[in-house]
FIDREN-20113 format. One record per atom (N, C-alpha, C): residue in three letters; x, y, z. Coordinates in steps of 0.05 Angstrom, whole numbers, plus 5000, padded with zeros to 4 digits. Example, Ala and Ser with C-alpha at 12.3 -4.5 7.8 and 13.67 -1.06 7.14 Angstrom:
BEGIN
ALA526448865156
ALA524649105156
ALA526449345156
SER525749555142
SER527349795143
SER525850015157
END
This chain:
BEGIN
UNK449273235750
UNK451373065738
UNK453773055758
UNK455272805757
UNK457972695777
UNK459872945778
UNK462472985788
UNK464373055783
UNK466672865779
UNK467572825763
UNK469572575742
UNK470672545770
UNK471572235758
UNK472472135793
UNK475472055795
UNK476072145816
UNK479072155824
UNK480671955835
UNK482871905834
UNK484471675839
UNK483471555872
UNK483071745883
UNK480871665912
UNK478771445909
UNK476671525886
UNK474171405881
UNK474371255867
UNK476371185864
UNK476470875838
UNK479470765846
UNK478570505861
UNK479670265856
UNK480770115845
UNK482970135820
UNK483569995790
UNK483469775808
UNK485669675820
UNK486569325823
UNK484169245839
UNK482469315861
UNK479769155864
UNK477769105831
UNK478069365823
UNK475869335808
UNK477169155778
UNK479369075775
UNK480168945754
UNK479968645769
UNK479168575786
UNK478268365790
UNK475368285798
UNK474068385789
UNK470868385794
UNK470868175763
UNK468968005768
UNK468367845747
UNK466267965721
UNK466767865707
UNK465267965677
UNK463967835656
UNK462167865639
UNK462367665611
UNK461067905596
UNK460267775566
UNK459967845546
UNK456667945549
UNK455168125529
UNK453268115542
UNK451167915536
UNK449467875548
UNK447367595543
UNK446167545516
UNK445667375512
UNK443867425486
UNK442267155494
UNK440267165464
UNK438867035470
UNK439066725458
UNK438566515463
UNK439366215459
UNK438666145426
UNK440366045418
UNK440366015387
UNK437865925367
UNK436665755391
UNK433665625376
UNK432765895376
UNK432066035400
UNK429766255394
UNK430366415383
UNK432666575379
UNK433366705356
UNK433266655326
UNK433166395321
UNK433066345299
UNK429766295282
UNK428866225302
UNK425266295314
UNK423466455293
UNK426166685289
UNK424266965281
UNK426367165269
UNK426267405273
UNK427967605262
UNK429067815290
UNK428167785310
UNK427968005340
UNK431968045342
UNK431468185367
UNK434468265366
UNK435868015382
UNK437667945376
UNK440267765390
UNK440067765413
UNK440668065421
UNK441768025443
UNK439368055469
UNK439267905490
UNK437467955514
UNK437568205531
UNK434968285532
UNK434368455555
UNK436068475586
UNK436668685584
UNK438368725605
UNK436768905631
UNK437368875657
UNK436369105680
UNK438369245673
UNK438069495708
UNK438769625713
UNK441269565733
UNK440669315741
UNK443069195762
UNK444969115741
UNK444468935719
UNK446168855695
UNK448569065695
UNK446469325682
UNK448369515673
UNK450369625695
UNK448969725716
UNK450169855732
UNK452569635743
UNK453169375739
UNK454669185748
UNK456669145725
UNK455669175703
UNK457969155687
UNK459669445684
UNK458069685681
UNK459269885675
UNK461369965712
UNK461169875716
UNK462269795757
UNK465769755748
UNK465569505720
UNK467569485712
UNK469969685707
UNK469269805693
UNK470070005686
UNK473170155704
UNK474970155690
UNK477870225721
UNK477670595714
UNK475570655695
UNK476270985698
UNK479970965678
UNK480770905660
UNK483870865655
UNK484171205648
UNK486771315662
UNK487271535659
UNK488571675625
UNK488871505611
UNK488871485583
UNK487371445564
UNK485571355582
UNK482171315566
UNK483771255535
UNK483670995538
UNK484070845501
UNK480970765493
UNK479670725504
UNK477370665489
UNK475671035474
UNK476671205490
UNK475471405475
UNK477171545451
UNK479971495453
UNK481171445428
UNK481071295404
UNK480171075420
UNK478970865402
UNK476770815378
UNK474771055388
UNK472071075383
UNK472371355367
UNK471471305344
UNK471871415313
UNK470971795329
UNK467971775350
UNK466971985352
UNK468872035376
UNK469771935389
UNK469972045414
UNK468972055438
UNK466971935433
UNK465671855461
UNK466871825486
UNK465372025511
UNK466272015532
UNK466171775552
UNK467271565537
UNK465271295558
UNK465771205583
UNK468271295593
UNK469471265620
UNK467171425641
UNK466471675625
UNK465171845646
UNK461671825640
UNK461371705624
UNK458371635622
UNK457871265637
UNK460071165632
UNK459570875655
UNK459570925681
UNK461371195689
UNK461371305715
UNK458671335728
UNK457071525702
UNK454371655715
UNK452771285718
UNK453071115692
UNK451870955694
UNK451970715716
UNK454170685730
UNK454170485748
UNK453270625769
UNK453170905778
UNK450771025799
UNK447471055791
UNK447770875769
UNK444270975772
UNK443471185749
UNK445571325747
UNK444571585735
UNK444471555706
UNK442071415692
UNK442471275663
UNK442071535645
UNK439771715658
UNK439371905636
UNK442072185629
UNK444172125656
UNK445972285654
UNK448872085635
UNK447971895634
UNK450071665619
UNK448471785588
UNK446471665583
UNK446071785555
UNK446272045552
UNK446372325565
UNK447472495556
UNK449572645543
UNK451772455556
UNK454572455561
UNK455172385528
UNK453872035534
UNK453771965495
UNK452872125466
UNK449872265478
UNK448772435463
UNK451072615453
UNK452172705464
UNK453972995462
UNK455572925431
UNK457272715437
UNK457272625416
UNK457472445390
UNK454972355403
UNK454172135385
UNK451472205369
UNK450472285343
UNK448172345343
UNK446072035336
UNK447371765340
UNK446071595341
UNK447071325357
UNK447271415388
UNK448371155407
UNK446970995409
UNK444371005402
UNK441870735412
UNK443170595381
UNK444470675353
UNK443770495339
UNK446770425338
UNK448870555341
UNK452470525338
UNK452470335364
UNK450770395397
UNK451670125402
UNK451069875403
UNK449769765375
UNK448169625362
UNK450169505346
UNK450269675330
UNK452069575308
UNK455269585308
UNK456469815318
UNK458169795310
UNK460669545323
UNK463069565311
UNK464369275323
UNK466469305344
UNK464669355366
UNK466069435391
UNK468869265389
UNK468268985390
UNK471168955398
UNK473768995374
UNK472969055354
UNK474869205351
UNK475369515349
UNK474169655361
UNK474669915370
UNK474569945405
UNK473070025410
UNK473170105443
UNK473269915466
UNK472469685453
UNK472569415475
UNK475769375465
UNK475669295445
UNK478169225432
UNK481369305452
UNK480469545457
UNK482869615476
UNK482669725504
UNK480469595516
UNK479869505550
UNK481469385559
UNK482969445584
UNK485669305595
UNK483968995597
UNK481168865606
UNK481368645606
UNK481668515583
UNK480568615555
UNK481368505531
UNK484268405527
UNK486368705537
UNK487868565544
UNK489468375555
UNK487868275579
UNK488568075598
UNK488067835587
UNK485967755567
UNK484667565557
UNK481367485570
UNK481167695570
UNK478367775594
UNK476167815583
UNK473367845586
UNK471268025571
UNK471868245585
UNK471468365563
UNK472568755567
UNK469968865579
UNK469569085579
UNK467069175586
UNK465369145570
UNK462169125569
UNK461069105546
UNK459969345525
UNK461269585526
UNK461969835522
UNK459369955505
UNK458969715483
UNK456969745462
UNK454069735478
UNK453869525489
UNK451369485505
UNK451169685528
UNK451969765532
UNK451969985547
UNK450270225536
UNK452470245519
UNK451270535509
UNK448870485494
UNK447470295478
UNK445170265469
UNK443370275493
UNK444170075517
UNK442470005536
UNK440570415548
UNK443670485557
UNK442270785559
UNK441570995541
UNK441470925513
UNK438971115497
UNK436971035494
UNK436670675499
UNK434570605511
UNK433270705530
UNK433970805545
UNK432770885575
UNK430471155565
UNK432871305562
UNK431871585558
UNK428371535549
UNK428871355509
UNK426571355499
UNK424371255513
UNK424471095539
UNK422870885542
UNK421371105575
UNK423271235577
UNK421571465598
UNK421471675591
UNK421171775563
UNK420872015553
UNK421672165552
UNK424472125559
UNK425872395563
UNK427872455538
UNK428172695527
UNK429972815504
UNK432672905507
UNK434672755498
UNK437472845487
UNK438572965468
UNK436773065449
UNK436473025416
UNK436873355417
UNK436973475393
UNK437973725383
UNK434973835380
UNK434774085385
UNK432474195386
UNK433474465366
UNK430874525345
UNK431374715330
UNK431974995336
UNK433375115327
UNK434275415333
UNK432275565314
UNK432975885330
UNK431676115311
UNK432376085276
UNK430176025259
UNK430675945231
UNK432476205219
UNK435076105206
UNK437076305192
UNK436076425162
UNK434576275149
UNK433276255128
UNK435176155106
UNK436776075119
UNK439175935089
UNK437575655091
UNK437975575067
UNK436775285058
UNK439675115052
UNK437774835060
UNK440474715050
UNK439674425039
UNK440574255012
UNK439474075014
UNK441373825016
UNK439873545024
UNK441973345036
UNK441473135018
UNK443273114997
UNK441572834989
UNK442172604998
UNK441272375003
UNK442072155017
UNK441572105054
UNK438271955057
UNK437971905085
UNK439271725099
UNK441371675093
UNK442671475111
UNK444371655136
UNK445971465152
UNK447071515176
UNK448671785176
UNK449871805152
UNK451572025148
UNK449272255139
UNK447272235122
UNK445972445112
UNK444272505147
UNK443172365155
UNK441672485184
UNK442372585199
UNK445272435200
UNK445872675219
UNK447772915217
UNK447373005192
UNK447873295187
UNK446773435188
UNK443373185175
UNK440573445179
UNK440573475202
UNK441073235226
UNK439073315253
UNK441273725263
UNK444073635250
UNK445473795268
UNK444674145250
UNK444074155222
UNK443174375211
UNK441274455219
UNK439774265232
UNK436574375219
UNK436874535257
UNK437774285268
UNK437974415300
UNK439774715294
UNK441174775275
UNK442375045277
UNK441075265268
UNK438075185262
UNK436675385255
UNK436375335222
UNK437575245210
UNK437875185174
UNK435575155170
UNK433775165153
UNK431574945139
UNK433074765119
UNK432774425122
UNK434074305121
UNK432474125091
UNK432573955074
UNK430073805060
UNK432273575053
UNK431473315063
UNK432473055059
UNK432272965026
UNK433672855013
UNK432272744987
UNK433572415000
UNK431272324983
UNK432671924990
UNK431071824961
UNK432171664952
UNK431371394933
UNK429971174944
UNK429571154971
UNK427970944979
UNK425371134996
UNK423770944993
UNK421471005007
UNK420771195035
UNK422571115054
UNK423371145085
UNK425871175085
UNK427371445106
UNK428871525117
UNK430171235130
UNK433571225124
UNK435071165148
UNK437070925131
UNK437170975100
UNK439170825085
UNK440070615092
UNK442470465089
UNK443070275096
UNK442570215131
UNK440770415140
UNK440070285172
UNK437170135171
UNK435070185159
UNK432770135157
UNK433069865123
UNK435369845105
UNK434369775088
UNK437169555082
UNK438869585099
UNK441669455101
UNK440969255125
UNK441369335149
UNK442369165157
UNK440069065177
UNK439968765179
UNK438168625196
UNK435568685213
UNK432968575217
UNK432868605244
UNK433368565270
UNK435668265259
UNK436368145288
UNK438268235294
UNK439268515286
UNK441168715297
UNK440369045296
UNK438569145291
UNK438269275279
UNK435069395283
UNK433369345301
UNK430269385300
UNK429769705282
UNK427669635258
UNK427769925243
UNK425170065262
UNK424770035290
UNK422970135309
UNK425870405316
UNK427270275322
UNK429370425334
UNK430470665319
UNK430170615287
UNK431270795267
UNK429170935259
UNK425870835263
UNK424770975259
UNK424371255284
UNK425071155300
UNK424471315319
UNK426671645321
UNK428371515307
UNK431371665291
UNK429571885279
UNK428671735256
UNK427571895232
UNK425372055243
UNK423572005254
UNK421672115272
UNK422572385281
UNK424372465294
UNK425372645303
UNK425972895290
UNK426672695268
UNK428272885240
UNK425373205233
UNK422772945234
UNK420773085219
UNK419573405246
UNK420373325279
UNK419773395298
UNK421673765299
UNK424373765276
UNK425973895272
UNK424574075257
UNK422973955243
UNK421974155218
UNK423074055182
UNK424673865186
UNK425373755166
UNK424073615143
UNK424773765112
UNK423673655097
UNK424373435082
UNK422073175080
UNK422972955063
UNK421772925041
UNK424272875024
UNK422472814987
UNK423372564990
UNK421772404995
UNK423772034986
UNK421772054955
UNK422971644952
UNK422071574933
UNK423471844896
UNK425871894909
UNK426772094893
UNK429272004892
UNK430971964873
UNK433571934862
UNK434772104843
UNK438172284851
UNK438572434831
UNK439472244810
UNK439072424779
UNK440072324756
UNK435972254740
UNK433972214762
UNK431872124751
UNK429372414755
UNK429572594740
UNK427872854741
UNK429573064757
UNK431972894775
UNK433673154799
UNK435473134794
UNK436773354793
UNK440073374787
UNK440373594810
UNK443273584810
UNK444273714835
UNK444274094820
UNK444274084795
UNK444374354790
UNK441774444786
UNK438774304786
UNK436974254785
UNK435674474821
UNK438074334837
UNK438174344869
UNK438674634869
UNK440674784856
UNK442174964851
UNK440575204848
UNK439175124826
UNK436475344816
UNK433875314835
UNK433575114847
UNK431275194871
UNK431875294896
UNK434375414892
UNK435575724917
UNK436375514938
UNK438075284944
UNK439375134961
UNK441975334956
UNK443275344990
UNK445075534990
UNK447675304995
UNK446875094998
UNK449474884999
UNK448174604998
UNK449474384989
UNK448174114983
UNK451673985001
UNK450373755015
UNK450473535021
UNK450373304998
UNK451973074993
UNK451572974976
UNK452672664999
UNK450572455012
UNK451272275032
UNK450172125018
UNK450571994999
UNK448671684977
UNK449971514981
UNK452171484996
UNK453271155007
UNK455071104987
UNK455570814982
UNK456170584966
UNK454870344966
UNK453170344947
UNK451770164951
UNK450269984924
UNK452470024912
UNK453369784887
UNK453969534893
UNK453569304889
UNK454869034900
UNK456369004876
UNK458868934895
UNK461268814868
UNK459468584858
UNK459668534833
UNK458568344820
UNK461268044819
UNK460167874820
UNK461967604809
UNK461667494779
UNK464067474781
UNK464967534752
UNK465867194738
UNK463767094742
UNK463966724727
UNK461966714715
UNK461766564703
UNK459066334684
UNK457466354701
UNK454866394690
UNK452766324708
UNK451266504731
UNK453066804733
UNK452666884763
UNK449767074753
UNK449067004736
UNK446167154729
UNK443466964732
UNK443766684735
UNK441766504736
UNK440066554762
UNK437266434757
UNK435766434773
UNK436566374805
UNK435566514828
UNK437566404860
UNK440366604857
UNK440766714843
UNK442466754853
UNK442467114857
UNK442967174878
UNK441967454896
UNK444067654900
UNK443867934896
UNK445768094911
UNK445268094931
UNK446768094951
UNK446868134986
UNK443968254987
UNK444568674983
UNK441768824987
UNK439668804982
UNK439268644953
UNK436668664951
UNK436168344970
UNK437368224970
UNK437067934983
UNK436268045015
UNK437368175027
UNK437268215050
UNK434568505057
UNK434068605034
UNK431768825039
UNK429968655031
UNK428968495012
UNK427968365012
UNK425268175049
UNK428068135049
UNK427667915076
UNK426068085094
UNK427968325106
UNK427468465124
UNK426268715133
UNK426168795115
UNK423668985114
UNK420468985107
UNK419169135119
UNK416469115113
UNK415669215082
UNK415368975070
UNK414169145048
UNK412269305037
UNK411269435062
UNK410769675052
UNK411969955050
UNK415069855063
UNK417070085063
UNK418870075042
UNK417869875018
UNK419869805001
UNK418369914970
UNK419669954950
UNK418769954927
UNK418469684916
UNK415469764891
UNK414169514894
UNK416169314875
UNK417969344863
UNK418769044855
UNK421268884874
UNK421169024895
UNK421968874918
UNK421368734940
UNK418168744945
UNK416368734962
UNK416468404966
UNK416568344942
UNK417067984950
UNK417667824968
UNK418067604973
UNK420167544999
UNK422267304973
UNK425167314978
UNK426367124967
UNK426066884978
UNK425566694954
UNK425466424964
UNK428066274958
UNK429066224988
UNK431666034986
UNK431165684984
UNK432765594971
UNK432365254971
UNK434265175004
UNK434464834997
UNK435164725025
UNK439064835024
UNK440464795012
UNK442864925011
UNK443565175001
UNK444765395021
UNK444765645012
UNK448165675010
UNK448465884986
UNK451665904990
UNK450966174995
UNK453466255007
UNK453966535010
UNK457066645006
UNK457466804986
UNK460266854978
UNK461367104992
UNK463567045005
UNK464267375019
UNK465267205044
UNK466367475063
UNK467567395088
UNK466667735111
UNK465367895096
UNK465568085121
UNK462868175132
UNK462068395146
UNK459268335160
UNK457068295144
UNK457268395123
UNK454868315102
UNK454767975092
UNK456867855099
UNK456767585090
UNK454467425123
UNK456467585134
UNK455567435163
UNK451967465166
UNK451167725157
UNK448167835154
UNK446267605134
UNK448167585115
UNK446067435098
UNK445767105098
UNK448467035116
UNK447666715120
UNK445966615149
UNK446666865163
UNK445166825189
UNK441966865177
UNK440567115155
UNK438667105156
UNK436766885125
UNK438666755116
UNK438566505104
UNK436866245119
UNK438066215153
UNK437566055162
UNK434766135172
UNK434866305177
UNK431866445190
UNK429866415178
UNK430366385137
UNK429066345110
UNK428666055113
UNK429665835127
UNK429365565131
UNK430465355116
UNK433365425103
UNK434565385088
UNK436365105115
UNK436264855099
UNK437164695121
UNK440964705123
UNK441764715108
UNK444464885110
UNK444865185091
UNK447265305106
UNK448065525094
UNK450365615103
UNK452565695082
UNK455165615079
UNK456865835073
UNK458765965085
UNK459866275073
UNK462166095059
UNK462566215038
UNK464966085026
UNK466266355019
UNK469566355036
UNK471366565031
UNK473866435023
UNK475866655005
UNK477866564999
UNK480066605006
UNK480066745030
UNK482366645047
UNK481166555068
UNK482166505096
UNK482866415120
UNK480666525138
UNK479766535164
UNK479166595184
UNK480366885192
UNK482866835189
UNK484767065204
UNK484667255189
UNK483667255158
UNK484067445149
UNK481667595138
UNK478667485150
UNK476567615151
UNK476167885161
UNK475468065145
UNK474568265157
UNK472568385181
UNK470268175173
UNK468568245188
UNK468068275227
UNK466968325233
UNK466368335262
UNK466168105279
UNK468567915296
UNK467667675304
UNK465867645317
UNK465067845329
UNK462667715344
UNK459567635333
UNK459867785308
UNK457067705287
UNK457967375279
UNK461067295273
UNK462067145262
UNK460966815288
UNK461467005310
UNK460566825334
UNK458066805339
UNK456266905333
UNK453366835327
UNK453366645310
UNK453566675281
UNK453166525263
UNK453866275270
UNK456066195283
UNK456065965281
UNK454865855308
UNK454165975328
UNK452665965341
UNK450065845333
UNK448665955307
UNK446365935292
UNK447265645278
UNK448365565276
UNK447665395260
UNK450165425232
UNK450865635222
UNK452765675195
UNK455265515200
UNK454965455170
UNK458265395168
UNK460065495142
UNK463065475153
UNK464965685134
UNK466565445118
UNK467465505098
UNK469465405085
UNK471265645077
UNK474365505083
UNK475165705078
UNK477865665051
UNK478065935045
UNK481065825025
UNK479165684998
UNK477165814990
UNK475965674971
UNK475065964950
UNK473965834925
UNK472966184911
UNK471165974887
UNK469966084885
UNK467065974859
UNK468766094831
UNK469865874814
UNK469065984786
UNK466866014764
UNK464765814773
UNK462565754756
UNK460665744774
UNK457765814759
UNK455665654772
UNK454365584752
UNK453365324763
UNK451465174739
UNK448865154748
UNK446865094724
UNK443665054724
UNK442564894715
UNK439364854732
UNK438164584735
UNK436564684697
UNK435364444683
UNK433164454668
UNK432164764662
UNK431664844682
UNK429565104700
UNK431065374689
UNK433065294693
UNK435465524696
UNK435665684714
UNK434865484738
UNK435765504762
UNK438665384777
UNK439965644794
UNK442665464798
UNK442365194815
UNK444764984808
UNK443864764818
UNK446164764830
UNK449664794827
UNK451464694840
UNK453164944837
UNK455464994843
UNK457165184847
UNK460765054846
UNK462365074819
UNK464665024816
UNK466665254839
UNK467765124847
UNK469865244864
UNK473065194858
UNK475265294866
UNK477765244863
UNK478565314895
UNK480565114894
UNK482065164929
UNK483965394929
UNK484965544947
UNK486965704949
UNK489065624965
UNK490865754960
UNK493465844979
UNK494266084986
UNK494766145005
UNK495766475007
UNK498366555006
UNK498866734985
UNK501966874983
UNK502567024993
UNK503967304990
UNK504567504991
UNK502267724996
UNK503367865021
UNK500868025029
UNK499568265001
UNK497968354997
UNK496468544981
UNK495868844985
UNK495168984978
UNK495769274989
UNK494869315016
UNK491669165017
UNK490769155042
UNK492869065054
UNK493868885060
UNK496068715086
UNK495768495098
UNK493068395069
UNK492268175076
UNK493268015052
UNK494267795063
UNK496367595045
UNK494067425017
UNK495467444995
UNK494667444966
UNK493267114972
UNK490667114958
UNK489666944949
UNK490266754927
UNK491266444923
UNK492166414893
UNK490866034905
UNK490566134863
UNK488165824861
UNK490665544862
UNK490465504875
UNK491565154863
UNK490365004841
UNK492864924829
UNK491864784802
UNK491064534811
UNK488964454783
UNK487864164795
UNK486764174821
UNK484764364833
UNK483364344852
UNK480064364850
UNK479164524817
UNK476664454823
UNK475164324829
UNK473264364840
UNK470464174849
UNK467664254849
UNK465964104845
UNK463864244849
UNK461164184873
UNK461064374886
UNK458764384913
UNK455764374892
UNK453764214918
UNK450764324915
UNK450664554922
UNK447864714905
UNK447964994919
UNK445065084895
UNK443165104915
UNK441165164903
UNK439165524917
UNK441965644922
UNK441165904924
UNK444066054931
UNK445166274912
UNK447766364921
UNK447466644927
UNK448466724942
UNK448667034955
UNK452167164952
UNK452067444941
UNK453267574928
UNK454167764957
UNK456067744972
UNK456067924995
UNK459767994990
UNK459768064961
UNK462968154958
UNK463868404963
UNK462468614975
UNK462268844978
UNK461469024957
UNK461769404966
UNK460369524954
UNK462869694942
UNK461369824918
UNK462470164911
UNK460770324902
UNK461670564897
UNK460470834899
UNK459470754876
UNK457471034874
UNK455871054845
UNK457671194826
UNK459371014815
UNK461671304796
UNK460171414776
UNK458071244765
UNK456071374741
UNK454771664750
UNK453071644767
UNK451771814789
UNK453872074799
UNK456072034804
UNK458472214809
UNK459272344781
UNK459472194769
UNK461272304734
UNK458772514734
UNK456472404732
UNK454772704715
UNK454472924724
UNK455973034768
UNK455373244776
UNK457173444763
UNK457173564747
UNK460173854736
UNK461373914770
UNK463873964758
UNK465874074772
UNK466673944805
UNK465473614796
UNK466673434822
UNK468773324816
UNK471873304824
UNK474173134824
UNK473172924849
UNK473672774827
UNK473172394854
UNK476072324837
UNK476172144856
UNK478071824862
UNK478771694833
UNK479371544833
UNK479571314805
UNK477171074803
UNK476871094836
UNK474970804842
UNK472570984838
UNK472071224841
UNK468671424839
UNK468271484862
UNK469671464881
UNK468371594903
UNK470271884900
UNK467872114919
UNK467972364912
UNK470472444925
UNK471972664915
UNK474772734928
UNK473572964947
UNK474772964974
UNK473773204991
UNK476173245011
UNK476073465025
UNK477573685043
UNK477673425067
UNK478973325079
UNK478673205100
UNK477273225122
UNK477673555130
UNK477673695151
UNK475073745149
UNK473873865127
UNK470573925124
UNK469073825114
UNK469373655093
UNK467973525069
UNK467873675047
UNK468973905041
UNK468274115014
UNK468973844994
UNK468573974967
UNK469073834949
UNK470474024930
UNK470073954914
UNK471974164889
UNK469574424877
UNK466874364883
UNK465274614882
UNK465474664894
UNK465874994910
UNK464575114921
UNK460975064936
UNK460974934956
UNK458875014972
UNK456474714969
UNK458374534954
UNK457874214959
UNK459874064964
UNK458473984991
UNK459573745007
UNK458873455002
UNK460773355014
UNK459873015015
UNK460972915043
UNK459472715043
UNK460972515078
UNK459372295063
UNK460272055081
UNK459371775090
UNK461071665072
UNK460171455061
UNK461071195046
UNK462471275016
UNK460871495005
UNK461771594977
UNK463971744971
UNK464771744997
UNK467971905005
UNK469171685014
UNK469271545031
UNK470771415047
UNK470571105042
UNK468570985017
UNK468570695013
UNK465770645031
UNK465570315031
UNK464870205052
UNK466370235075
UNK464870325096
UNK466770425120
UNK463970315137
UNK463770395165
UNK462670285190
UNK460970575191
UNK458870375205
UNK457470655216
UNK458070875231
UNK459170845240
UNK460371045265
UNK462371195248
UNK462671125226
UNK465471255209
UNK463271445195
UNK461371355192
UNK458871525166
UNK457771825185
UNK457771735212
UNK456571925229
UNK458372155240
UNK461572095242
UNK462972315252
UNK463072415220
UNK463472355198
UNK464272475170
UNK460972685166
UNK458872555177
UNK455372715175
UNK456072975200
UNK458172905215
UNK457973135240
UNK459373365231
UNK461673255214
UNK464073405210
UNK463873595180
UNK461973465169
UNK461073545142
UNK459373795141
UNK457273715171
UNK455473955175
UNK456174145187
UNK458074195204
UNK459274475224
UNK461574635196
UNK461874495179
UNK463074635160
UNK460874715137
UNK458774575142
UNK457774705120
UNK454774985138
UNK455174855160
UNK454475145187
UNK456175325181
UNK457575365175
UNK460575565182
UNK460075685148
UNK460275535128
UNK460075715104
UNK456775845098
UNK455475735105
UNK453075875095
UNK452476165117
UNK453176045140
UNK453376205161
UNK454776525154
UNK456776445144
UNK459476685134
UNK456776865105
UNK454476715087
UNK454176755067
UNK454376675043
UNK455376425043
UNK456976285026
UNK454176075004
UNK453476074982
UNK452475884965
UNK454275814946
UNK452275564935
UNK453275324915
UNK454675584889
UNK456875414878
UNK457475584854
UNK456075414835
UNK454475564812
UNK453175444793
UNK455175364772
UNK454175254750
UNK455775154729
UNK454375154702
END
C-alpha cells in the first residue's frame, strides 16, 4: 500500500484543471430496453483518469461528508496508480457495503456534493462510481475484503431484519466470533436492497453476492419468518439469545387519503416495484405476478421512490408516465441525478399539483385522477415551504394506473407489542445514539426503525455502530432482560 501523498506529489492547480464529466451511462433507448444497470461499463484507464482528479484536499470534505467516513482521498490515491485492490480495501475498512452504497447512495449530495469542482460549477469527481467500480474489481478477480470469522465466543445473538442495517451487524458479529441467526419476512436476504430498489440501479447479483458471504461466516437464516406471526422477541429471549438486534426498516407506505385510492390500478410503490423487479421466485406467492400498467401512468410523490417507480413504469410500456408533486422542483427531496435520468427516459413532472380524488371506469378500474393546484407558503418543520390548495383549481387528469410513492413509516403495531420498548410518537424505536441500546437491557435497534426513512449509507453506519456495542455488552457478559 502507498504512503499518503504529500504536498510534493500532488499538484492542486494542474490537477484542478484536468477535464472531467459525469460518469457514462448508457443511452436512453437501451436502457429503457430492459431492466440492466444505467450506468456504462467503465476500464481501468476511465477510473484511473478520473480518480487523477482528485486534489488530495487537506480537509478532506468529502470524507466528512460521507455518513461512514470513508477514506476516499486515499483510496483514489491507490486508485489512480493502478492499485484497485488496495482502493477497495481502504473502502472495505469502512464500508461493509461499497459495491452497493456506490450504487445507490446520492453522491452529489454528500461526497461529490462538496468537491471543490462542484464547487466551481464543475463535475466533481465521480466518487460513487469509483468506489463501486473497485469492489467490482476485487469480486471479479477473486480476491477478499470481507470479514472473516473469529474463534466462536459461544454468545448467540439474534438479528431480526435482513436488510442493509441488519447485515451488516451480522457480517461484523459473526466475524467477531458471535454465532449470529438472521430472521427476515421475505424470502431472500438483503431487505429493501434485493426487494426495494431497482434493477436498473441496483443488480440483486450484487446483493446476492452480499448475502452469500453472510452464509460463508457461518450465519444463520430463518426467512420467510416475521415477528408477531409464531415469533416474538421474548419468544427470542427463551431460545438462550444473549442480545437481539431489532433492523425491520420502515416499510409501511403512507397511504393517500381521497376517494377512490383503493380502486383497481392503483399500487403502493413496494409492492408495485417488487412486483416488477424481482424474480418471482424470490418473492412470496401472492406477489409473484407482474403489475399490469395501462397507457398513462400517474405517480404521486417527489423523492427517490417516486423517481424508481416512474422510470420503471416506462420500462412496463406505459406510453406516458407522470410524477405529480406538490410542491416545486426545488423542493424535491430526492436525488437529482435519478431525477436526471428520468427525464432523460422519457418522464414527465408536474409540479405544484396534489390528487384529491380518483375516479373509476364501469370495471372499477381507475380511469382519471382529480387534482387541485398549489401555492407555497410558509416554510414547515422540514424547511420546506407549506403546500396550499388554490381555490377553484380543480381538474381532472387521465390516469389509468396510479402509484403511491408518498413515503414510509415504521411498524408502530409491530413495536407496541415488544414489553419494555419506549419509541417516538411516530413508532419508531427510541435508542442511545451512541450504541443503539434501547430501553431493554440487551436489545438493540439501527436502520430505518430508529431513524425514519433515511439512505442507505445512514442504515449501514447505524448496523456498524449498533454491532460493536452490542460486541462490547455480550462480550462484558451481558444478556437480554426478560419480561
Amino acid at each position: 500500500m502507498l504512503p499518503r501523498p504529500n504536498s510534493k506529489a500532488v499538484n492542486r492547480k494542474e490537477r484542478l484543471d484536468l477535464p472531467g464529466s459525469g460518469p457514462p451511462r448508457r443511452p436512453p433507448a437501451d436502457r429503457l430496453a430492459g431492466f440492466g444497470e444505467s450506468w456504462a461499463a467503465v476500464s481501468l484507464e476511465w477510473a484511473q483518469a478520473a480518480a487523477r482528479r482528485c486534489i488530495q484536499c487537506p480537509a478532506e470534505p468529502c470524507v466528512r461528508a460521507c455518513p461512514l467516513g470513508n477514506d476516499i482521498p486515499f483510496a483514489l490515491w491507490h486508485l489512480e496508480h493502478g492499485l484497485v485492490d488496495d482502493a477497495a480495501l481502504i473502502f472495505r475498512r469502512t464500508s461493509s457495503m461499497p459495491d452497493i452504497c456506490g450504487r445507490v447512495c446520492p453522491q452529489t449530495e454528500l461526497c461529490e456534493g462538496v468537491c471543490p469542482y462542484a464547487k466551481q460549477g464543475r463535475p466533481p469527481v465521480p466518487i460513487g462510481r469509483l468506489e463501486a467500480y473497485a469492489a467490482d474489481w476485487v469480486s471479479r478477480e477473486g480476491l477478499s475484503v470481507r470479514a472473516t470469522a473469529a474463534r466462536p465466543t459461544g454468545r448467540r445473538i439474534a438479528i431480526v431484519g435482513a436488510g442493509p442495517a441488519g447485515i451488516t451487524a451480522a457480517e461484523l458479529l459473526a466475524g467477531s466470533g458471535h454465532a449470529v441467526t438472521l430472521f427476515d419476512a421475505w424470502p431472500e436476504a438483503g431487505g429493501l436492497l434485493l426487494y426495494g430498489i431497482p434493477r436498473f440501479k441496483l443488480s440483486p447479483e450484487i446483493v446476492r453476492r452480499k448475502t452469500q458471504h453472510l452464509s460463508r461466516l457461518g450465519i444463520r437464516c430463518q426467512f420467510d419468518t416475521k415477528l408477531g406471526n409464531g415469533l416474538s422477541v421474548d419468544g427470542l429471549v427463551d431460545h438462550g439469545f444473549d442480545a437481539i438486534l431489532l433492523a425491520i426498516g420502515a416499510g409501511i407506505g403512507r397511504p393517500l387519503d381521497v376517494p377512490g385510492s383503493d380502486l383497481e390500478g392503483v399500487y403502493q410503490a413496494t409492492p408495485f416495484l417488487v412486483r416488477t423487479n424481482t424474480d418471482p421466485a424470490s418473492l412470496p406467492p401472492g406477489l409473484r405476478a407482474r403489475p399490469e400498467v395501462g397507457r398513462r401512468v400517474a405517480v404521486i410523490g417527489g423523492g427517490d421512490t417516486a423517481m424508481d417507480c416512474v422510470r420503471t413504469a416506462l420500462r412496463l410500456g406505459s406510453d406516458e408516465a407522470t410524477v405529480w408533486y406538490r410542491r416545486t422542483e426545488a423542493e424535491m427531496p430526492g436525488n437529482p441525478r435519478d431525477r436526471k435520468l428520468a427525464i432523460e427516459e422519457g418522464s414527465r413532472f408536474e409540479w405544484l399539483a396534489a390528487p384529491v380524488g380518483l375516479e373509476a371506469d364501469e370495471n372499477g378500474q381507475v380511469r382519471a385522477m382529480r387534482l387541485v393546484r398549489m401555492q407555497l407558503g410558509e416554510a414547515d418543520a422540514s424547511g420546506r415551504r407549506r403546500p396550499i390548495p388554490i381555490p377553484g383549481s380543480e381538474h381532472t387528469v387521465e390516469a389509468d394506473t396510479v402509484v403511491l410513492a408518498l413515503g414510509y413509516l415504521p411498524d408502530a403495531d409491530f413495536v407496541a407489542r415488544i414489553a419494555g420498548l419506549d419509541t417516538e410518537p411516530d413508532g419508531r424505536i427510541r435508542v442511545d445514539p451512541l450504541t443503539g441500546a434501547t430501553s431493554r437491557p440487551g436489545i438493540f435497534a439501527a436502520g430505518d426503525n430508529v431513524l425514519g426513512p433515511a439512505l442507505v449509507v445512514d442504515a449501514v453506519a447505524h448496523g456498524l455502530r449498533a454491532a460493536e456495542a452490542i460486541d462490547s455488552f455480550v462480550s462484558a457478559g451481558g444478556t437480554v432482560a426478560t419480561r
